[in-house]
C-alpha positions as CSV (number, residue, x, y, z in Angstrom):
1,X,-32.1,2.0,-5.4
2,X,-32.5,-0.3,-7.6
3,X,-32.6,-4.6,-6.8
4,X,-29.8,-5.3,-9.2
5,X,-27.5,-2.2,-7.4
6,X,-28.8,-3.5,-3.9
7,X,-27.0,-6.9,-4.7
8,X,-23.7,-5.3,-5.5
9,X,-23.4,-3.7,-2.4
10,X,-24.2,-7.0,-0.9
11,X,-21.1,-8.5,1.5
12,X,-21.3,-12.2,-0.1
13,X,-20.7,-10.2,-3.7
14,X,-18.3,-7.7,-2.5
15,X,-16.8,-10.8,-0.5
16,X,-16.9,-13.1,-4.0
17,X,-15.0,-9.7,-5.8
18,X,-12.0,-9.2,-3.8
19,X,-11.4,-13.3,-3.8
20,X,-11.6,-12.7,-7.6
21,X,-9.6,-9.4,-7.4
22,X,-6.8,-11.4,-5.5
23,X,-6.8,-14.6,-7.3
24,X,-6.2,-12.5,-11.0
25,X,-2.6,-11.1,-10.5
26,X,-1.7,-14.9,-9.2
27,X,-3.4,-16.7,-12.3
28,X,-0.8,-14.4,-14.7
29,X,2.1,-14.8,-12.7
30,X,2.0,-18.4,-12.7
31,X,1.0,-18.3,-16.8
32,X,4.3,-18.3,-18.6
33,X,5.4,-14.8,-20.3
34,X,4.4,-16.4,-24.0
35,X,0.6,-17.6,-23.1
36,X,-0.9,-15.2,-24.9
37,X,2.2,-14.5,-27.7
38,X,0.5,-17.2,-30.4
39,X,-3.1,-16.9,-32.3
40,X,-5.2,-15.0,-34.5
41,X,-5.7,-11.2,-33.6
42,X,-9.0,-10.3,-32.2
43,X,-8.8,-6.5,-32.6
44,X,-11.9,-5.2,-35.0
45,X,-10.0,-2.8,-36.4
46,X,-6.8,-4.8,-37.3
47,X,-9.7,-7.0,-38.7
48,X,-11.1,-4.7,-40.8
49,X,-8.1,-2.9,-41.8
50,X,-5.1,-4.4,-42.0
51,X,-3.0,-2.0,-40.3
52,X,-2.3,-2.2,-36.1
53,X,-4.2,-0.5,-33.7
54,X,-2.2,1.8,-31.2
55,X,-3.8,-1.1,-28.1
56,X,-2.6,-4.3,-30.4
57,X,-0.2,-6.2,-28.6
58,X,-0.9,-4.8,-25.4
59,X,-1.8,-7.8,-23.8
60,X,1.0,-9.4,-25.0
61,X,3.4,-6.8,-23.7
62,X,2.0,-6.6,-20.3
63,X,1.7,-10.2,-19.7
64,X,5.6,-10.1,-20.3
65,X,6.2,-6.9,-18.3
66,X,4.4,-9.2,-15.3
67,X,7.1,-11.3,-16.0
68,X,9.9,-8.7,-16.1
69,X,10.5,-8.9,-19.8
70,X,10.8,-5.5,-21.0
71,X,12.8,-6.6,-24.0
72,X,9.7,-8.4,-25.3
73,X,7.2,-6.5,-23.6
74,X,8.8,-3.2,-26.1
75,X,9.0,-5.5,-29.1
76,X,4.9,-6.1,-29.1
77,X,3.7,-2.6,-27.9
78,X,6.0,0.1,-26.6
79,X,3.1,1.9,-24.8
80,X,2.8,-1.1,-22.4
81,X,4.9,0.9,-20.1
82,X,3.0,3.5,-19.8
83,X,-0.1,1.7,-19.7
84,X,0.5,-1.0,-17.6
85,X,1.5,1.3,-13.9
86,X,-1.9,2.9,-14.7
87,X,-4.0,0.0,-14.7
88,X,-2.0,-1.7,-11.9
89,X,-2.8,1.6,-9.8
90,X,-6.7,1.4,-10.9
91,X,-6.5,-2.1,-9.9
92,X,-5.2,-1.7,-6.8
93,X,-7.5,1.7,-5.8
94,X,-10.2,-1.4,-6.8
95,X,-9.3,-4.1,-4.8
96,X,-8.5,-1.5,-1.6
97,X,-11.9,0.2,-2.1
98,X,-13.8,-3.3,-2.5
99,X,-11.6,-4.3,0.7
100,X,-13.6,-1.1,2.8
101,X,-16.6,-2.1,1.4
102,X,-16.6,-5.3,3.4
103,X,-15.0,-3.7,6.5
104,X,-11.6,-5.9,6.3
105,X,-9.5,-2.6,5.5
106,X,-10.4,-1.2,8.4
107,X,-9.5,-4.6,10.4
108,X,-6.2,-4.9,9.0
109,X,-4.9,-1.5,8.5
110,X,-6.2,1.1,11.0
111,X,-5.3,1.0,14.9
112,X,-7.6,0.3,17.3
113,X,-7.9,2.5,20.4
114,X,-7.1,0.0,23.4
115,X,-8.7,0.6,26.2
């Protein structure tokens, strides 16, 4: 094993993750729907192109899903709604499987035998 994989196993950094993990979902709840509506596209192909990727406005679509605006959420990228339960479930299976890494699943969700 190497040093670098030793310190990602480490509690302080698996500790540092799920604070990190946690804090995410609250940061774009309390953004407004339209934070990321305005700007310049950043997508390479659109870039070089000109035409729209199948992933551009994404973003946009799921930070307004988050917000329960499926109307707009549609109008920037249809496949948002599809997309988005899929990475909420990856996120989730991340944040429960960095909580067992630190032990704090097991604290909070399994019985203890009391003797």
């Amino acid at each position: 094993m190497t040093k670098r994989s030793k310190i990602f196993k480490t509690k302080e950094f698996l500790t540092a993750k799920a604070i990190a993990l946690a804090v995410f979902p609250l940061v774009l709840i309390v953004l407004p729907a339209s934070y990321f509506d305005t700007g310049k596209s950043i997508c390479l192909f659109t870039l070089l192109t000109d035409i729209p990727c199948y992933g551009c406005g994404l973003t946009r679509a799921c930070m307004h899903l988050i917000h329960f605006n499926f109307e707009m959420a549609a109008n920037f990228n249809k496949i948002s709604f599809v997309v988005f339960p899929i990475l909420c479930f990856l996120y989730l299976q991340e944040f429960v499987s960095t909580l067992k890494g630190i032990g704090v699943y097991q604290y909070v969700f399994t019985k203890k035998n009391e003797s």
